[in-house]
C-alpha positions as CSV (number, residue, x, y, z in Angstrom):
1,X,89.1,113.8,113.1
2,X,90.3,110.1,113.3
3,X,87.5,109.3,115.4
4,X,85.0,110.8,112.3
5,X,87.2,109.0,109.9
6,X,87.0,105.4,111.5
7,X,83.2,105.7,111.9
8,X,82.6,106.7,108.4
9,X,84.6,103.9,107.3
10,X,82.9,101.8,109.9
11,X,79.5,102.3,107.8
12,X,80.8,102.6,104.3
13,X,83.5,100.2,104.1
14,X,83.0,97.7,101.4
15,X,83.5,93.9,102.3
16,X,86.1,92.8,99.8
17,X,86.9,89.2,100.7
18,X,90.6,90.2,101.1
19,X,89.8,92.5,104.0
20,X,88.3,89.7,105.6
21,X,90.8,87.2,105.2
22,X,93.4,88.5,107.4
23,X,95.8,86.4,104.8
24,X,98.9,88.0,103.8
25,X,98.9,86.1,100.5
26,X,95.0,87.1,99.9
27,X,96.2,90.8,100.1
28,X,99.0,90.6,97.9
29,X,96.8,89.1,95.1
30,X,94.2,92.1,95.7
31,X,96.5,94.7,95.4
32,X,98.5,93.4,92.4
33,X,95.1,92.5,90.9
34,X,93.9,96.1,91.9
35,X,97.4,97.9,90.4
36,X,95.3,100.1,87.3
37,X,92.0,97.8,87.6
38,X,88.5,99.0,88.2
39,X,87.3,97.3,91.3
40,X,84.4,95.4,90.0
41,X,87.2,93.9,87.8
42,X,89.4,92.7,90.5
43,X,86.0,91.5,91.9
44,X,86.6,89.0,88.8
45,X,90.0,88.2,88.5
46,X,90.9,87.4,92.4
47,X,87.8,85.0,92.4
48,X,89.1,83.3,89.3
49,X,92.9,83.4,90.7
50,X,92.2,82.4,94.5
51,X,90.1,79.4,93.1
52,X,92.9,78.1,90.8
53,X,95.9,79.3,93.2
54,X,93.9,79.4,96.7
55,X,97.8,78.9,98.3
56,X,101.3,80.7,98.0
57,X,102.4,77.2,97.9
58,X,99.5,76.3,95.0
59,X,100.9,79.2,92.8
60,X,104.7,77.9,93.6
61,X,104.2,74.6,91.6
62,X,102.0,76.2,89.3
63,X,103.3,76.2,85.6
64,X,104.0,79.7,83.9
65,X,101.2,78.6,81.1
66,X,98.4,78.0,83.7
67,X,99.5,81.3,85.5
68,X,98.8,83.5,82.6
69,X,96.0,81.2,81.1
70,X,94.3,82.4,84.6
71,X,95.2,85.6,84.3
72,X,93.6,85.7,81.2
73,X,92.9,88.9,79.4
74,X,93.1,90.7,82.6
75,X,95.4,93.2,81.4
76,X,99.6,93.8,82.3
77,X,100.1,89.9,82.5
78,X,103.5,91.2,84.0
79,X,101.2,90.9,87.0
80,X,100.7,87.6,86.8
81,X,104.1,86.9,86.0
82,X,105.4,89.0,89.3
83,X,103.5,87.2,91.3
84,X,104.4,83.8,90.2
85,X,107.7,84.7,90.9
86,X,107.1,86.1,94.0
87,X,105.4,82.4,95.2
88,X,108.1,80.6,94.0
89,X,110.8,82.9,96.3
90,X,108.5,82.5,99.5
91,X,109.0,78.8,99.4
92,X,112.1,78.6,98.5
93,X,113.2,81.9,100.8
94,X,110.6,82.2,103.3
95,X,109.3,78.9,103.9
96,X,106.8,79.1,101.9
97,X,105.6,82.3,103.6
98,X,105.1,85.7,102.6
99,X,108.0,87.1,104.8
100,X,106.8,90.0,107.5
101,X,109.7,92.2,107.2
102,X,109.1,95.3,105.6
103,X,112.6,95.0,103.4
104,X,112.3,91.3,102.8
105,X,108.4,92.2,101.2
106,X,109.8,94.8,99.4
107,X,112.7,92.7,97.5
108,X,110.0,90.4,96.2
109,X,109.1,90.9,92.6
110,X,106.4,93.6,92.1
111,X,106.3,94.4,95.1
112,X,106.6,98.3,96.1
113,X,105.7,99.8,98.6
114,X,101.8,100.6,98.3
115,X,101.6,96.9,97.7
116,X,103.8,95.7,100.6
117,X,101.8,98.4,103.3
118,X,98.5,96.6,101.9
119,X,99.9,93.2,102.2
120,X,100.7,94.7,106.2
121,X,97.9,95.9,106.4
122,X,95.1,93.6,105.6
123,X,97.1,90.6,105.6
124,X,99.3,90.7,108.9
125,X,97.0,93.1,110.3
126,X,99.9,95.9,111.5
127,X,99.7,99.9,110.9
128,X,101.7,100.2,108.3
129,X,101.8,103.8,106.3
130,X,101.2,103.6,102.3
């Protein structure tokens, strides 16, 4: 069955630009981008957000206006806001690093766990269970 499973996804995966990355941070913007979102809209928004914020560090020293102005009328600016945070503890936490430890991800604002196994996932490239 796993076998079945990995070959179908083999030939019908789509090639989001976060599942190439192998980027811990690209991931985490994904998923929060992709928390009640239609993917064609994510599509949209991480383009616009990775080109304004392409870094953790980028987003760190961003002000909270040009966070949500990017954000825009993406919907749930809390989103925005979360993640923002979340940037601004990496640096001054994790050395300006998404942190690898399950726990440590997990304490970060907006960050549960379907976001933190995604963030494993595609951006540290481990098994890691949603």
């Amino acid at each position: 069955m796993q076998r079945r499973l990995l070959e179908w996804y083999d030939a019908h995966a789509e090639p989001f630009p976060w599942r190439e990355a192998r980027d811990p941070y690209a991931a985490l913007v994904a998923a929060v981008c992709a928390q009640q979102t239609q993917i064609a809209r994510v599509l949209e928004i991480y383009a616009r957000w990775m080109a304004a914020f392409p870094t953790l560090a980028d987003l760190a020293r961003a002000d909270r206006a040009s966070v949500l102005q990017t954000w825009g009328r993406a919907g749930y600016p809390r989103r925005a806001v979360s993640l923002h945070e979340t940037a601004r503890r990496c640096v001054a936490e994790h050395g300006g690093t998404l942190p690898r430890d399950p726990e440590a991800l997990l304490a970060l604002p907006g960050i549960g766990p379907f976001t933190a196994a995604i963030v494993r996932t595609f951006g540290f490239e481990e098994d890691a269970p949603a």
